[in-house]
N, C-alpha and C positions, 0 to 999 in steps of 0.2 A: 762762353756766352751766358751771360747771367738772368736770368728769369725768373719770374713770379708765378708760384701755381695757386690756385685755389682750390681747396680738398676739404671736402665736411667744413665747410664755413670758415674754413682758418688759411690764410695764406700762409705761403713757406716761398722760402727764396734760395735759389741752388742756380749752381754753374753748371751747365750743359755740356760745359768744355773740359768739366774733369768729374767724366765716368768714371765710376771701380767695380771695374768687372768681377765678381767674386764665383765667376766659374770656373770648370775643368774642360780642357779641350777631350775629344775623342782623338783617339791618335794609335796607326797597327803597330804599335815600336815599344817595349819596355820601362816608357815614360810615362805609359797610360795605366790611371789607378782603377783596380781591381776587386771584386768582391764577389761573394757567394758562388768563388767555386770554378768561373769560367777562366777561358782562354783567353790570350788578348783577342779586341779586335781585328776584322779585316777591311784591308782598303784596298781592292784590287782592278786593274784595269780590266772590263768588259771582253772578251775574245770570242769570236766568232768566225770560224772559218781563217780566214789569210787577216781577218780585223783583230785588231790590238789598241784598246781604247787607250793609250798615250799617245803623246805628241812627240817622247824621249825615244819612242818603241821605232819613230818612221813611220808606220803600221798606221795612222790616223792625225785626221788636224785636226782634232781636238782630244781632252784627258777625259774618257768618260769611266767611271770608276761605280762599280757596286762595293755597297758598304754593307758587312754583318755586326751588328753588336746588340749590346744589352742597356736598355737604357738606365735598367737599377744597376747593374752591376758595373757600368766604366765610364761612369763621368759624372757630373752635376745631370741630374733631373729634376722635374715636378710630376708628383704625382698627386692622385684624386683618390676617393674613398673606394673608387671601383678597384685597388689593387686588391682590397681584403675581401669585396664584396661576391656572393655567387650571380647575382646581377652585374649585368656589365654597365659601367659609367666608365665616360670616355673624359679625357682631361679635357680635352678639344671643347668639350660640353659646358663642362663643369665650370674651365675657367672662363669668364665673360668680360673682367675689368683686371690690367693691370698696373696700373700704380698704387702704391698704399706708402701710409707710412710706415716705419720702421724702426725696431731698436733694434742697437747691435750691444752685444753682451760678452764678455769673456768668462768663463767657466774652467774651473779645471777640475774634473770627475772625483768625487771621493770613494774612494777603499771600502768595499761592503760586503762581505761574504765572498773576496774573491774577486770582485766583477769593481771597475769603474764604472760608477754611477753617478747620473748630473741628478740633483735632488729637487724636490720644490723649494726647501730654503735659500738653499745659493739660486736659485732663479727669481722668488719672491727678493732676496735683499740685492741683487744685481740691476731688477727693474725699478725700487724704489718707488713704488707707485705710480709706475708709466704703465700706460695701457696702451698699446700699439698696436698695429691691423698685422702686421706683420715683426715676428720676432727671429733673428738671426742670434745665432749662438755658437760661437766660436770656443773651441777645449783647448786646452792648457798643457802641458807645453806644445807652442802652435809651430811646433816643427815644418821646412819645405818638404820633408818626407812625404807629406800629406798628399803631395803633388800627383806623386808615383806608388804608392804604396800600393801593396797587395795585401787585402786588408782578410782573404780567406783564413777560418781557421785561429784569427789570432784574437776572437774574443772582446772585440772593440767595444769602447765605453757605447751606455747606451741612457737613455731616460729612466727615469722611476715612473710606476704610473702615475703616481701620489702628484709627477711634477709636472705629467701630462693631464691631467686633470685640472691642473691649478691654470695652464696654458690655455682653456679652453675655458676655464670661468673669468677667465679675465678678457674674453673675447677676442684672442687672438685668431688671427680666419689664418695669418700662414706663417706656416714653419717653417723656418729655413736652419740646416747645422750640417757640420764638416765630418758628416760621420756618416758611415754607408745605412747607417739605420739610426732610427729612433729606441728599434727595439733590441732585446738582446739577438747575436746571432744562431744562439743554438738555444728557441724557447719553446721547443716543442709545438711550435705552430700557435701560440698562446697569443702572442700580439698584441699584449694588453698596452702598450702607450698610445699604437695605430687608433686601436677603437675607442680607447680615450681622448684623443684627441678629434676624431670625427664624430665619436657620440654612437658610436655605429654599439648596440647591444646585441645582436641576431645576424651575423654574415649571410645567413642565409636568406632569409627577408628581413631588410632594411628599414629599420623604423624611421614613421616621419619624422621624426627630430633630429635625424642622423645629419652633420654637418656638410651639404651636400654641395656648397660650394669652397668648400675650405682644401688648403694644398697642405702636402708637406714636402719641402725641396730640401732634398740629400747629396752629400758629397760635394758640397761648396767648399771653396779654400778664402780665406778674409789673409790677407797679407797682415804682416803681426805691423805696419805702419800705419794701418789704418784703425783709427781711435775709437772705442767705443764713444756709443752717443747715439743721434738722432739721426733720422737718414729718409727720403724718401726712394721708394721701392720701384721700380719696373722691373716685373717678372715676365720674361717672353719664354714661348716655348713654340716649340715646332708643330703645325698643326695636323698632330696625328693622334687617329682614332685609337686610341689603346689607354689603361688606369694610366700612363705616365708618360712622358717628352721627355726625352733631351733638352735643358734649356739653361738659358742663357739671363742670371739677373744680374742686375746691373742698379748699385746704390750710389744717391747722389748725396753729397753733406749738405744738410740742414742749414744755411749759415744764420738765419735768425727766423722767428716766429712773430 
């Protein structure tokens, strides 16, 4: 279904009818990607005395199932500046509007002391002078691995500050990239692209300036078919009180401006 939005003064026209979901499902099986350390998730039916919350069990007419997981560590989330902060901010809170527009970008991390690193220049000449609400940035080689991967340990590419800085003057409000982090895995608790990117100077107490409704969404997968370019954003997340969701964006192609 083809329709017209109107967003900050400027209409966009996109088909309804063909979402690209660029999430990760949560899933207790071997398929579900992994990061900083944990176990898979769990998906297990409720028991309670003789009850057995499946339908497969006999034991119950309906599947009622408790779930344990980690919302940074095994799947696509959104998170708010409350993960670094010693104040709590809740994503719930934080985020109020979601559609934005969007660029999608492909990066492939350069060689620096050891570490893949995505830099502000491959981000500056990948955007070409687009200023978008929302920046999606997909690495290179964009293996399905991504899918599954257990990403503990193995030192995954991460941002420079220098590019998370550049990301935040060019008034990006959300991040979106297929990496369990922005930051390195092992920085010493340093998190310098985090608070570059929310402006955050003091975890401890939060300066007014700190970017208090900006997200950063981690562990997206962009199928290597879908084209860089222009895109409008829906960012949904699950509404819970905690820095980060579970969620679910979903970008529509731009067909003209």
């Amino acid at each position: 279904m083809k329709t017209t939005i109107q967003h900050n003064d400027t209409t966009y026209n996109i088909d309804l009818s063909k979402p690209i979901d660029i999430s990760l499902p949560i899933q207790n099986n071997e398929q579900n990607p992994i990061a900083w350390y944990l176990d898979q998730p769990e998906i297990n039916p409720v028991v309670m005395g003789d009850f057995v919350g499946s339908v497969a069990s006999g034991k119950s007419s309906t599947n009622f199932n408790n779930i344990l997981f980690n919302p940074h560590g095994h799947g696509t989330h959104t998170e708010c500046l409350g993960h670094i902060t010693k104040d709590f901010y809740s994503i719930n809170q934080t985020l109020k509007t979601f559609f934005f527009t969007a660029e999608l970008i492909s990066i492939e991390p350069e060689m620096i002391n050891d570490d893949f690193v995505i830099t502000k220049n491959q981000i500056e000449k990948a955007l070409n002078g687009s200023n978008p609400e929302a920046l999606i940035i997909r690495t290179l080689p964009n293996s399905t691995e991504k899918k599954h991967k257990n990403y503990s340990n193995t030192n995954p590419a991460y941002l420079s500050e220098e590019a998370a800085v550049f990301i935040r003057e060019i008034g990006v409000e959300h991040l979106l990239i297929d990496l369990p982090s922005v930051d390195k895995e092992a920085d010493e608790g340093k998190l310098v692209a985090h608070k570059a990117f929310w402006n955050v100077k003091n975890v401890k107490e939060v300066n007014a300036d700190a970017r208090f409704i900006c997200t950063i969404t981690e562990l997206v997968f962009i199928d290597s078919e879908v084209a860089d370019g222009s895109y409008i954003l829906n960012l949904q997340i699950a509404s819970f009180e905690n820095d980060a969701s579970p969620s679910k964006p979903i970008i529509y192609k731009v067909e003209s401006i």
